[in-house]
C-alpha positions in Angstrom: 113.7 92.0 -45.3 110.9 90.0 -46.0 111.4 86.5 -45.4 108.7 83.6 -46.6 109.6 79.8 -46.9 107.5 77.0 -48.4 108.0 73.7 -46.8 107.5 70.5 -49.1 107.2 67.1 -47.2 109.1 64.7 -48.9 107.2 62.6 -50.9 104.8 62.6 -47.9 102.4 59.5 -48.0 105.5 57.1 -48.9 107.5 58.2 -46.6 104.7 58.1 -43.7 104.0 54.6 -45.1 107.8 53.7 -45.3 107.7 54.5 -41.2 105.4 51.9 -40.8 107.6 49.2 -43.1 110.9 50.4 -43.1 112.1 47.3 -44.4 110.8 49.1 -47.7 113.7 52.0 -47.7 115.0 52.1 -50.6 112.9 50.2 -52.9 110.3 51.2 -55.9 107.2 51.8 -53.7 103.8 53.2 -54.9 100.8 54.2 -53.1 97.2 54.1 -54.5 96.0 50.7 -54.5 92.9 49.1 -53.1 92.3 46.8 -50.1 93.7 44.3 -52.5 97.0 45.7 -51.7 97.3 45.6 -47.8 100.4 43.3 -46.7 99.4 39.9 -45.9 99.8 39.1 -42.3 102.1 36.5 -40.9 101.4 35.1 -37.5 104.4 36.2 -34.9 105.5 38.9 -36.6 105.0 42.8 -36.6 103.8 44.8 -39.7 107.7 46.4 -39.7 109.2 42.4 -39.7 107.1 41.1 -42.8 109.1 39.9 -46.0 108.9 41.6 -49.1 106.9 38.1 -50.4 104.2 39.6 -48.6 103.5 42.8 -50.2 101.4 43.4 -53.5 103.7 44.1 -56.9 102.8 46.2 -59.6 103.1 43.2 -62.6 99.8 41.5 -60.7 98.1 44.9 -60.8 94.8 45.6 -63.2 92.4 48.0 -62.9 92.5 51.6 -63.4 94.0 52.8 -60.2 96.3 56.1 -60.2 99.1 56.6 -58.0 98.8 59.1 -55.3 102.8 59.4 -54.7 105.7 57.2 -55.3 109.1 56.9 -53.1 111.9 58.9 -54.7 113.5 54.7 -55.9 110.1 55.0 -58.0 110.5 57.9 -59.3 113.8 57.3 -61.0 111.7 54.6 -63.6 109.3 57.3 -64.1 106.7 56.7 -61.8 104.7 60.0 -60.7 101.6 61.2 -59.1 98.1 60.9 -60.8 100.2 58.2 -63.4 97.5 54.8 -64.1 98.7 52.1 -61.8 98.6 50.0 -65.5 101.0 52.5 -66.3 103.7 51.9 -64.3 103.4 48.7 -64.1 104.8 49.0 -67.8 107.7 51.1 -66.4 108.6 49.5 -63.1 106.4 46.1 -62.6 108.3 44.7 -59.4 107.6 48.0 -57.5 105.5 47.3 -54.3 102.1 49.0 -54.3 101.0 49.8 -51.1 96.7 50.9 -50.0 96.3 54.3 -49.2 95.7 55.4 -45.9 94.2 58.8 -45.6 93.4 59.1 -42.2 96.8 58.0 -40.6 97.7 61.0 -43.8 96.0 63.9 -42.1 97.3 63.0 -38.3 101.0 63.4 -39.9 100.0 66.2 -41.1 98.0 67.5 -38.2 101.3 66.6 -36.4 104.3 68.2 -38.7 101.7 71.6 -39.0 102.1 71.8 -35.3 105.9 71.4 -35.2 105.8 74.5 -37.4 103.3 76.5 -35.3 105.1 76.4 -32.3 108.0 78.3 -33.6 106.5 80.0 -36.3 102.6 81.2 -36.1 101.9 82.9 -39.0 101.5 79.6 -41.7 99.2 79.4 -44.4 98.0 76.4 -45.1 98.4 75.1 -48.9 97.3 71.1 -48.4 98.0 67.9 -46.6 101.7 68.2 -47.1 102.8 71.8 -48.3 102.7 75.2 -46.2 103.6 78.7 -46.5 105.9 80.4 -43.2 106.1 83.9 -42.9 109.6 84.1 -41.0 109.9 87.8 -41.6 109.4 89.1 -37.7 109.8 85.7 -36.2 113.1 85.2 -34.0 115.9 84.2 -35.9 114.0 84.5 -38.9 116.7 87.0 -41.1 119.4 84.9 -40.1 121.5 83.2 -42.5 118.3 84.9 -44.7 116.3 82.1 -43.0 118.3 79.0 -43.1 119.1 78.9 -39.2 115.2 78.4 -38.9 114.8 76.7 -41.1 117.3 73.9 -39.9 115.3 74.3 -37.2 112.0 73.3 -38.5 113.6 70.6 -40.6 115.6 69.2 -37.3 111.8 69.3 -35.1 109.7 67.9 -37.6 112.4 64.4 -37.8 112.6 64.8 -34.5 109.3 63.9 -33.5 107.8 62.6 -36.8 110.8 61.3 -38.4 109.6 62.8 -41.5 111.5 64.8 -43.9 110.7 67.9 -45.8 112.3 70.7 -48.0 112.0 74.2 -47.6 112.4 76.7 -49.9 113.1 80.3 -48.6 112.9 83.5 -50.1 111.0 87.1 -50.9 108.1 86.0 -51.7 105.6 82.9 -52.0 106.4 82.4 -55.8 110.0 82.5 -55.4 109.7 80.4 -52.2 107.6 77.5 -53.8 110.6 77.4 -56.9 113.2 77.4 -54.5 111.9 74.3 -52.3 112.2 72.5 -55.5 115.5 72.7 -56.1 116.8 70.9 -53.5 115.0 67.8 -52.5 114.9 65.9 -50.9 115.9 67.1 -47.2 117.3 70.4 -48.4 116.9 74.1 -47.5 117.4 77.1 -50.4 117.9 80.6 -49.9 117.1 82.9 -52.7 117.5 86.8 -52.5 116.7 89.3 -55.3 119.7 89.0 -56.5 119.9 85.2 -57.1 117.1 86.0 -59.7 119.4 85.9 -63.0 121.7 82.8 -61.8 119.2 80.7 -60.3 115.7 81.0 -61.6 116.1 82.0 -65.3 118.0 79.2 -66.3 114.6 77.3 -65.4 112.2 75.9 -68.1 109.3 78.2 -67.7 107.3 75.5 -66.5 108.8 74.9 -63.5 107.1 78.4 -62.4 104.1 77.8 -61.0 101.1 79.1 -62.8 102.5 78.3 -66.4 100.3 74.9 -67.3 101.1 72.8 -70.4 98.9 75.0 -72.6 100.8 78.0 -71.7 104.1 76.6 -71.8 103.6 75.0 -75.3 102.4 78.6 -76.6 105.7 79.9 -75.1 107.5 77.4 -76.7 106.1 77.9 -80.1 107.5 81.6 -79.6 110.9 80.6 -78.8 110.7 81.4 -74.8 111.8 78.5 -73.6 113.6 79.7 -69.7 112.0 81.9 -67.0 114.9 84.6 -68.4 113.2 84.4 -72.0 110.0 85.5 -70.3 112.2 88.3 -68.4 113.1 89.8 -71.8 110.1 90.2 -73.4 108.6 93.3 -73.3 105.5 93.8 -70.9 103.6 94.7 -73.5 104.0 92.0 -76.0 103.4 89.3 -73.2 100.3 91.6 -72.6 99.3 91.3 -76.7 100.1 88.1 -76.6 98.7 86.4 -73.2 96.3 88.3 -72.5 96.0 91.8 -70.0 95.9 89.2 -67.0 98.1 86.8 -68.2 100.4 88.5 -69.9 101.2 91.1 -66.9 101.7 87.9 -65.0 103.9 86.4 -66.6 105.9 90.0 -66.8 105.9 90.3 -62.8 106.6 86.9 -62.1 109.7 86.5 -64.6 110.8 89.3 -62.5 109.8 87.5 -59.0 107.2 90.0 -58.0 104.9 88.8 -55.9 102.9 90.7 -53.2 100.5 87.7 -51.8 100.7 87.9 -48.2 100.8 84.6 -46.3 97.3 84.1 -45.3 96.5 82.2 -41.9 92.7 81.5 -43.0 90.6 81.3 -45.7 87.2 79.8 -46.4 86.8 77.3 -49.1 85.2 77.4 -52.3 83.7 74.0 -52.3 84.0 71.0 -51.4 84.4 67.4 -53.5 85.0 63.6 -53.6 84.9 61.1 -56.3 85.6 57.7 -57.5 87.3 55.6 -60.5 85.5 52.5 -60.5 88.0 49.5 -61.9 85.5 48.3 -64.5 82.7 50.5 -66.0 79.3 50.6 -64.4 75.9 50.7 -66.1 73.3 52.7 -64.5 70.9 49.8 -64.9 73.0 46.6 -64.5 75.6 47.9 -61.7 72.1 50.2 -60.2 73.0 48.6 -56.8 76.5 49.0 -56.6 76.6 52.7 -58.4 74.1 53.5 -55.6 76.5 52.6 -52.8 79.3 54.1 -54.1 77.1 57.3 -54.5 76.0 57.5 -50.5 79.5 56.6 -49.7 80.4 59.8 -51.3 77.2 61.6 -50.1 78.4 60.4 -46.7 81.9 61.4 -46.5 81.3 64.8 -48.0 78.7 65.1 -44.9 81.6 64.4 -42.4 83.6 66.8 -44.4 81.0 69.8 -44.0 80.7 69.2 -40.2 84.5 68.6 -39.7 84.8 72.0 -41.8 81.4 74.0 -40.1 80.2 74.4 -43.6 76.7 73.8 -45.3 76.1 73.9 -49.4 73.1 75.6 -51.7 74.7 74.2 -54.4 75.3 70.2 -55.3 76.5 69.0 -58.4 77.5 65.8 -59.9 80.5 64.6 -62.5 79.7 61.6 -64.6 82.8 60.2 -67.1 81.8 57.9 -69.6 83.5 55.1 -71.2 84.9 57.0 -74.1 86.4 59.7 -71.5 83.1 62.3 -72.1 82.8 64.0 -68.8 79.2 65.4 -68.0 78.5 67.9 -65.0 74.7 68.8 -63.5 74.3 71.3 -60.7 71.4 72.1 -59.1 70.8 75.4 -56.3 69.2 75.1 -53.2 66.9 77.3 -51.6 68.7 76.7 -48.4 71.5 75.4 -47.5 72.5 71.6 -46.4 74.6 69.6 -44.8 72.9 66.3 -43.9 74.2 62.8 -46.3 70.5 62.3 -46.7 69.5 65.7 -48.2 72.7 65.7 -50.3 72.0 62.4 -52.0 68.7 63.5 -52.6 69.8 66.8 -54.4 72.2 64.9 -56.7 70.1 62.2 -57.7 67.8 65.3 -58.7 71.2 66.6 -60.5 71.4 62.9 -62.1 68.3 63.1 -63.7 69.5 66.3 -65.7 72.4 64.3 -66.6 72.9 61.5 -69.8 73.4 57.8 -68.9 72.9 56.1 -71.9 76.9 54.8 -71.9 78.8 52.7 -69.0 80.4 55.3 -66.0 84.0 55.0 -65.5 84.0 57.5 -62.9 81.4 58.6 -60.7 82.0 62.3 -58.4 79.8 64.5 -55.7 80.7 68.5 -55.6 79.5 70.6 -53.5 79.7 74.6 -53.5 78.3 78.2 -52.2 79.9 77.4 -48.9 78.1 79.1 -46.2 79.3 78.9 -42.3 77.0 76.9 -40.0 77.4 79.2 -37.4 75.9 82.2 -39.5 72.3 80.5 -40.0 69.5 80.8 -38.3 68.7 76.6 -38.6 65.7 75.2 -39.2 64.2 71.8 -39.2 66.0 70.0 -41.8 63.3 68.2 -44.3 62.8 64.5 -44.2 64.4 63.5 -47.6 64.3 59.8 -48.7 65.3 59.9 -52.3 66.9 56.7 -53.4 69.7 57.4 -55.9 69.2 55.7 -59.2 65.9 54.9 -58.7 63.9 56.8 -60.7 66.7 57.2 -63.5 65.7 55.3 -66.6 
C-alpha cells in the first residue's frame, strides 16, 4: 500500500525563535521585523533571562513590514503570514515582534531534514520547513498505515531539535498535505481511500491545495462550496467549465487521485530576492541608498548561485511603485553568469528598460534559465563595472 506523509514544522521560525526566549511561550509573538526589533541587552543576564520590557511591541511599530510567521497565541487575534506588520498591530498591538533570522532558519532546517533522512531516505524537499516522505518500503512504514513512524520522526526531531511538527499521512502527496493540516499542532493523521467521504469532503474547497481565491470564488458562485460538491460534478462539466486542465483537476483530485512520485531532486527554475523599503524611494533623491539595496540583492543572489552550483542567461528586475503598479524588465544573456558584479550590471541594463518616473516601494532581482556550473566549459568572466542608477535619468 502506498504510504506518503507530509511533515509541517510547527509554525517553524517562531518556534525556533521561542527556543532561544522561552520566556516567550505562550504569548502573541511575530516575526518579520527589522534590526529595530532585536531584544535589548541587559548586562548579567542571558538572552533566555531578559524581561518582556525588553522586547519590541507591535503598537510602536511603523513601516511596512510583513510578517513571516506568528506563534499559534498570535494567530488566535488573526495574525498570519505575509499580513502588514501595520496590520496587526491593529489586531493584536501588545504582541512582541521579534527580527528575523534566516540563517539560524536554514541550520534547523538543515538539522530536522536530517532527522528524517536517517530513517527515511527517500524525501522530497518542498521548502525551509515542509517535506514529502515516501514511507511505502521503508521499515515500519505500513504500520498503523504509517503512524508508528511517524511517532517516530515526530519523537527524533524534539528530541534533538526540540521542535515540533505535524505530519500528515496518506496515499498520495495531495491527500498527505490536507491531512497534516488537520491536526496541528504536534499531531499525526492517517487517511486511507476510504476516509475520502467522512474526512475530506466536508472541507471548503479551498483547503485543497491548488484551488486559489479565484478559483474558489468561481466555485462558489456555482454553488460548490466542499471538496464533496466538486466530487459530484460531472467530469465533464468541470472540464466545460474550468477548463480541459483545470477542470480534469479538479475531477481527480476531488477524488484524491494523485500519481506524483516523491521526488528526491530537482533543479530550480530560477532564483530571486527582494525588498520592501519602509518609506518610498526616488530614483534620483534616494539614488544612493536604492543603489545599495540593489548590490545587496545582487550580492546575495551571487552566494545563492554558488551555494546552489547554478549560473543565469537570464536577469530580470521587479519595480512597485507607490500606487502598487508592479513593472518587470528581463534581459537574456549570451552566456551565462554568476558573478554579483556582472549581475548588477545586467539589471541596471534591465532598469533602463524600465519606468521610474513615481517613488519605488519595493525594489526585487530575478534570475532564471538556470544552467549547472559544472556543465560549462568557463571562460574568463568579463570585467563589468556598471554602477546601478547611474546612468538612469
Amino acid at each position: 500500500m502506498r504510504r506518503i506523509a507530509h511533515l509541517d514544522m510547527d509554525a517553524f521560525y517562531a518556534s525556533v525563535e521561542l527556543l532561544r526566549y522561552p520566556q516567550l511561550t505562550g504569548l502573541p509573538v511575530v516575526i518579520g521585523g527589522g534590526r529595530d526589533a532585536q531584544p535589548k541587552a541587559l548586562d548579567g543576564l542571558a538572552m533566555d533571562q531578559l524581561p518582556l520590557s525588553q522586547f519590541a511591541r507591535l503598537r510602536s511599530y511603523t513601516g511596512r513590514g510583513v510578517i513571516t510567521t506568528a506563534t499559534y497565541a498570535a494567530r488566535k487575534f488573526g495574525i498570519g503570514s505575509a499580513m502588514g506588520l501595520m496590520k496587526a498591530a491593529a489586531l493584536c498591538p501588545d504582541a512582541l515582534l521579534l527580527p528575523t533570522d534566516f540563517e539560524r532558519y536554514r541550520d534547523y532546517s538543515r538539522r530536522f531534514k536530517q532527522i528524517i533522512l536517517d530513517i527515511a531516505p527517500i524525501m522530497e524537499n518542498r521548502g525551509v520547513d515542509e517535506v514529502f516522505i515516501d514511507l511505502t518500503n521503508v521499515a515500519g512504514g505500513q504500520r498503523e498505515g504509517g503512524r508508528v513512524i511517524a511517532r517516530l520522526i515526530q519523537k527524533q526531531i524534539l528530541l534533538e531539535t526540540g521542535l515540533t511538527c505535524s505530519i500528515g499521512i496518506a496515499p498520495n502527496k495531495l491527500l498527505a498535505k490536507m491531512a497534516s493540516e488537520l491536526d496541528k499542532p504536534n499531531g499525526i493523521s492517517v487517511l486511507f481511500e476510504a476516509d475520502l467521504a467522512s474526512k475530506i469532503w466536508p472541507l471548503p474547497c479551498k483547503k485543497m491545495n491548488g484551488i486559489g481565491p479565484k478559483s474558489n470564488d468561481k466555485l462558489t458562485a456555482f454553488g460548490l462550496h466542499t471538496l464533496g460538491d466538486i466530487a459530484a460534478c460531472d467530469r465533464h462539466w468541470l472540464i466545460e467549465n474550468f477548463g480541459n486542465s483545470y477542470g480534469a483537476w479538479l475531477y481527480e483530485s476531488a477524488h484524491g487521485r494523485d500519481e506524483r512520485e516523491v521526488v528526491t531532486h530537482s533543479e530550480p527554475v530560477s532564483i530571486s530576492r527582494e525588498t520592501t523599503f519602509e518609506r518610498d524611494l526616488h530614483h534620483k533623491r534616494d539614488k544612493a541608498q536604492l543603489g545599495e539595496v540593489f548590490t545587496k540583492l545582487c550580492e546575495r543572489l551571487a552566494s545563492d548561485l554558488d551555494n546552489k552550483g547554478y549560473q543565469a542567461t537570464t536577469i530580470g528586475i521587479k519595480l512597485r511603485d507607490d500606487t502598487f503598479q508592479t513593472t518587470t524588465r528581463d534581459i537574456s544573456l549570451n552566456k551565462p553568469v554568476a558573478s554579483a558584479k556582472d549581475i548588477r550590471r545586467a539589471a541596471g541594463n534591465a532598469l533602463k528598460r524600465a519606468p521610474l518616473n513615481r517613488p519605488l516601494r519595493l525594489l526585487g532581482v530575478k534570475l532564471s534559465r538556470l544552467v549547472k556550473t559544472s556543465d560549462l566549459q568557463l571562460d574568463t568572466p568579463a570585467p563589468s563595472t556598471l554602477d546601478l542608477f547611474d546612468d538612469v535619468d
